[in-house]
Every structure is written in structure tokens, then in C-alpha cells.
C-alpha positions as CSV (number, residue, x, y, z in Angstrom):
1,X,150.2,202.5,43.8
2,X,151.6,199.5,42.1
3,X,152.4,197.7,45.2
4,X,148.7,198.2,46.0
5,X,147.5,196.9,43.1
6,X,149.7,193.8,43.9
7,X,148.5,193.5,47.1
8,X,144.8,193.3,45.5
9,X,145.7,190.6,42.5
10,X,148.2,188.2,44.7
11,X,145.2,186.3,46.9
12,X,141.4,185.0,46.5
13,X,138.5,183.5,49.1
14,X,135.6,181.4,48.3
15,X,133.5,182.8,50.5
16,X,133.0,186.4,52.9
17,X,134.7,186.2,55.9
18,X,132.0,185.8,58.1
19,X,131.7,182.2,56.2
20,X,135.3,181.1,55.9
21,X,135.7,179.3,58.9
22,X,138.9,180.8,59.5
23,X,140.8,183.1,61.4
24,X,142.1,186.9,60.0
25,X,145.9,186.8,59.5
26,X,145.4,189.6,62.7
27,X,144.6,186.4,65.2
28,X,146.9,184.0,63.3
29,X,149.8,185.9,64.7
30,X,148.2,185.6,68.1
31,X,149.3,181.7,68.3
32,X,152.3,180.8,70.1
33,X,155.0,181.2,68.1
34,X,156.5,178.0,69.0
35,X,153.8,176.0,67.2
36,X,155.1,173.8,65.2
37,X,153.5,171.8,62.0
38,X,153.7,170.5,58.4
39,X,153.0,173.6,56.5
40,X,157.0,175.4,56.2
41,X,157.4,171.6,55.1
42,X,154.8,171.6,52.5
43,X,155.6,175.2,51.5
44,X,159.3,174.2,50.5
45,X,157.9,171.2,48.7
46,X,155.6,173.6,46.5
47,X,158.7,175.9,45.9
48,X,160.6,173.2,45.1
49,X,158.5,170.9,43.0
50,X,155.8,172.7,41.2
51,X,156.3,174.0,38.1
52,X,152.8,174.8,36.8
53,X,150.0,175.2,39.1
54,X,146.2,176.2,37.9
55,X,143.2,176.6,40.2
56,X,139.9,178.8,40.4
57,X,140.4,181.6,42.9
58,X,137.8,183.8,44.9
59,X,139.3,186.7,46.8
60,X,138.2,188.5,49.5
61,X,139.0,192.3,50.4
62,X,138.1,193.1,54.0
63,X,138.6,196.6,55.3
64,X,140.2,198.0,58.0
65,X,137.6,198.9,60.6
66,X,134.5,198.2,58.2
67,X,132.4,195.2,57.9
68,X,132.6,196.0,53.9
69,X,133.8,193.0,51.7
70,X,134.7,193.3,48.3
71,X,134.6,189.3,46.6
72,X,136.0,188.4,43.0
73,X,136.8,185.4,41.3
74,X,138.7,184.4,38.6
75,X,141.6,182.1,37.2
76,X,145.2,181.9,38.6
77,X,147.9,180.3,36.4
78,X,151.2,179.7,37.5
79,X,154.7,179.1,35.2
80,X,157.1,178.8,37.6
81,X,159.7,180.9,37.6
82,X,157.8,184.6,37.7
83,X,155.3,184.0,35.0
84,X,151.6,184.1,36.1
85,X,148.3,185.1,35.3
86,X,145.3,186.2,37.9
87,X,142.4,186.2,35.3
88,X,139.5,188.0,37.3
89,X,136.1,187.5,35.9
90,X,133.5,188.8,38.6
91,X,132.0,191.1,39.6
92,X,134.1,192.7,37.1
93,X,137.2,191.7,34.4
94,X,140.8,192.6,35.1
95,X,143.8,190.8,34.0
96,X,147.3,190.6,36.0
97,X,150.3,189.1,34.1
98,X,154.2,188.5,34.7
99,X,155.9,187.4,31.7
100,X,158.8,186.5,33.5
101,X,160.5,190.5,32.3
102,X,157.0,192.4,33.4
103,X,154.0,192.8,34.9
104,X,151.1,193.9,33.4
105,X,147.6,194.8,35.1
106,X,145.0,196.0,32.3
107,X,141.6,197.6,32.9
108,X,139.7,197.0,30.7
109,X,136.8,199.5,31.3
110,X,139.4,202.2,31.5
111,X,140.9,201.1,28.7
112,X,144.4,201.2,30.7
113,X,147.5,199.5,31.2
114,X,149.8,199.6,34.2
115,X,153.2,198.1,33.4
116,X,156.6,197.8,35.1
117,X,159.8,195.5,35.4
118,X,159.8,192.2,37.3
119,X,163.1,193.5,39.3
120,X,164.4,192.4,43.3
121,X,161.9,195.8,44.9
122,X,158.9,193.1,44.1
123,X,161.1,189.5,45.0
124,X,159.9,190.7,48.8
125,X,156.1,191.3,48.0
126,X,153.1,188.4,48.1
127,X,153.0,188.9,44.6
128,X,156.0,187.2,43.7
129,X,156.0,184.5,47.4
130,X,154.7,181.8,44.9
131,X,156.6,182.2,41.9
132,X,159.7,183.5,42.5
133,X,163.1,182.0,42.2
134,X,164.9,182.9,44.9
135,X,165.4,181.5,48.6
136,X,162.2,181.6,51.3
137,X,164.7,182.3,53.8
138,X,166.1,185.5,51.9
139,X,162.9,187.1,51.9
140,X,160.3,186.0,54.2
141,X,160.8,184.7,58.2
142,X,159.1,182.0,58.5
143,X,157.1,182.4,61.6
144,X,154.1,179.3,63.6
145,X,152.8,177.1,62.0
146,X,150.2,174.8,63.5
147,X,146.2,173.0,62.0
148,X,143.5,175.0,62.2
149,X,140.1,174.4,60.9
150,X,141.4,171.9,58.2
151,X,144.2,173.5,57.1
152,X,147.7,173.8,58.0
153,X,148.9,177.0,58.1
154,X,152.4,178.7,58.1
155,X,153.3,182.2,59.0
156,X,155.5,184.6,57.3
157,X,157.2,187.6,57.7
158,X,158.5,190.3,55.2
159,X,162.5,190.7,56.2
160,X,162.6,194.2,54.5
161,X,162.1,196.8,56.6
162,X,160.4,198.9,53.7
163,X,157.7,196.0,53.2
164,X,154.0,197.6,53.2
165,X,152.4,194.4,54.7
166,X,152.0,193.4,58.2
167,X,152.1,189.2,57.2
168,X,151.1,186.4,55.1
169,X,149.8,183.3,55.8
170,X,150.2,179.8,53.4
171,X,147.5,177.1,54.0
172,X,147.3,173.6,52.8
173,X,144.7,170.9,52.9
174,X,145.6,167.3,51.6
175,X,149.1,168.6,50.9
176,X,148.0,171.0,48.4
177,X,147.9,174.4,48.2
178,X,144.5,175.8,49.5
179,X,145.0,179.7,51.0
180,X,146.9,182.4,51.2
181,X,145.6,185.2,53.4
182,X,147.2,188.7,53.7
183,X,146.8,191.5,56.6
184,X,148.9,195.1,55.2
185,X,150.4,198.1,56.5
186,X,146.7,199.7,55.8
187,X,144.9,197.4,58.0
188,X,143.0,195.5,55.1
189,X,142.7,192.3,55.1
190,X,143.0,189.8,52.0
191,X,141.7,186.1,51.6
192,X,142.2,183.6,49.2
193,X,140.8,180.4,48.5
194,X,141.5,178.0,45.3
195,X,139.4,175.3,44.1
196,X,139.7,172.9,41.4
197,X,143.3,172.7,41.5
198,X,145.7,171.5,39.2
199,X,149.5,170.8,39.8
200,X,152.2,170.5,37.6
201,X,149.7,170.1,34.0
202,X,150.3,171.6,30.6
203,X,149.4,175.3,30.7
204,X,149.4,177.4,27.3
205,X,152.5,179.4,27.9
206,X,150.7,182.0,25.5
207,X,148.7,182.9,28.8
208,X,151.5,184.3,30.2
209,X,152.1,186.8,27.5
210,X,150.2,189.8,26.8
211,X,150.1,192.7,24.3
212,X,148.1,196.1,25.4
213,X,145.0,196.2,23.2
214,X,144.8,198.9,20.8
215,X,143.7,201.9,21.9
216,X,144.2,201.5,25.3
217,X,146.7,203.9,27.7
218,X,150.0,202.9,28.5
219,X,151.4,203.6,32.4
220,X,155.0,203.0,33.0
221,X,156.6,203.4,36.1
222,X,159.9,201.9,34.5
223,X,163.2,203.9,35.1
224,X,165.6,204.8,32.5
């Protein structure tokens, strides 16, 4: 269930799909793979040079075989390494936070937390692609990359065989981080888009911390 949850709070899209003027992840991976382009280049740039990165997000949820899209939007923060924040704010609130030890997810109309250690089973999951410390390479093959409707756009692939998702894509516009799109194991596609982006700023590292609210439930899937 965590790992579904994940899925759900890593990515965010402007728009429906129908709108976005670009393709599913599903026809990404129909390119050649041979493709070549700027975006592995500008994705090893971002890992290596951003520290903090801020931007409004609006996610799209597409599922498999249905013409049903669920949209939110929020805030994303970003404290590299493993501290962020997906702050979503419509149609309804929910909070997603890595300290940099945890990660949180509160509900707050169930009144429930979800929490469980940052450890190496998540290093491997969209979740963490952004803010983790470790090597691209370890984790992820990078697969084409090629322009496409104003973006350029890199493939990836989960190495683990135990991965739940089918791929990711990265998309940049003007060098900056734009997309990130999301097709897994269940068929369902995610889309993000961010807007008003900025790189590298102060950020409040008090976002990044969070306390359950009194009264609410406390899930823990930690082990001993």
C-alpha cells in the first residue's frame, strides 16, 4: 500500500490528458531506442546541481482502461538529499513529507498518519528519482531520449526486478525541470507538470519536518 501511495504523491499535470499535448509514458516507449538528446544531460545536471527546488505542481491520475482522470494540485519542495514536501491543496488536502529518516503521508479528513523509514526498498521508486543521493546508474536504465512537443524527454527504467512500475519519463523545457510522467505495474498512468519554478532558493527547512497532529492515528509499517 505504501508504494501506492508513493506512486500517487511523486508526480503532478497542469492539465487532463486529453489537453497536455503530450504523449502517455505507454507511446514514449514506442520511440526508437536509439534516440538520442539533451535530457540524460540535463537530468545529471539537476542531480548534480540542485540543492533546493520549489514549483506549483498539478497531477494527473489516468486509469487503466477508463477515460476517468483524477487532477490535484499543490506545492512540491525539494531539500536535496531525501527531504521533500508534496503539499496537495485541491480538490482535497493531503500532505507527503521525507525528513531525510521518514516519510510521512497524513490525511487529514481521516485524521491518519502513514509513516515508515526512508531505507534502500524506496532508493528504486519515483518517489525518491529526484531526491535521492545515490547513482542514476544504480537504480534506474536510462533508456531514449529525444524532443517532443517542447520538451526533451528521457526514459527510465526501474533495474530491480521487484519494481511495481512499468517506466518513468523526465521532461525539461528551457533546461529546467518541467515533467515527470509515470505508467505502473497496474496500468495507471501518472502526469506531472510544474509551474512557477524555483531553483536552488531559500526554502524553510521547518517544511520538511512534521509532527502527527493530536488526535490523529498513527500507521507504522516500520520493522523492529
Amino acid at each position: 500500500m505504501m508504494r501506492s501511495l508513493l506512486h500517487s504523491c511523486w508526480m503532478a499535470g497542469l492539465f487532463a490528458l486529453a489537453s497536455l499535448g503530450v504523449a502517455a509514458p505507454g507511446a514514449a516507449l514506442a520511440q526508437d531506442p536509439a534516440a538520442t538528446g539533451r535530457a540524460p544531460e540535463l537530468l545529471r545536471a539537476f542531480l548534480a546541481e540542485t540543492v533546493t527546488f520549489e514549483a506549483s505542481f498539478s497531477q494527473v491520475l489516468l486509469e487503466a482502461d477508463s477515460a476517468h482522470a483524477q487532477v490535484s494540485t499543490g506545492r512540491f519542495y525539494l531539500h536535496r538529499p531525501q527531504r521533500f514536501r508534496w503539499d496537495y491543496r485541491e480538490p482535497v488536502t493531503h500532505l507527503v513529507v521525507a525528513d531525510g529518516e521518514h516519510l510521512w503521508l497524513y490525511d487529514p479528513d481521516l485524521e491518519q498518519v502513514t509513516v515508515r523509514r526512508l531505507d534502500d526498498g524506496l532508493s528504486s521508486t519515483p518517489a525518491m528519482l529526484l531526491s535521492g543521493d545515490g547513482s542514476l546508474d544504480d537504480t534506474f536504465r536510462i533508456g531514449a531520449a529525444y524532443q517532443e512537443d517542447g520538451f526533451d524527454w528521457v526514459e527510465l527504467a526501474p533495474l530491480a526486478d521487484s519494481a511495481d512500475f512499468a517506466g518513468v519519463r523526465v521532461g525539461f523545457v528551457a533546461e529546467r525541470l518541467a515533467a515527470m510522467e509515470l505508467v505502473d505495474a497496474l496500468g495507471q498512468t501518472t502526469v506531472i507538470r510544474f509551474d512557477d519554478v524555483t531553483v536552488n532558493g531559500p526554502v524553510d527547512p521547518a517544511l520538511f519536518q512534521f509532527v502527527p497532529p493530536p488526535g490523529a492515528d498513527v500507521l507504522s509499517d516500520q520493522g523492529p
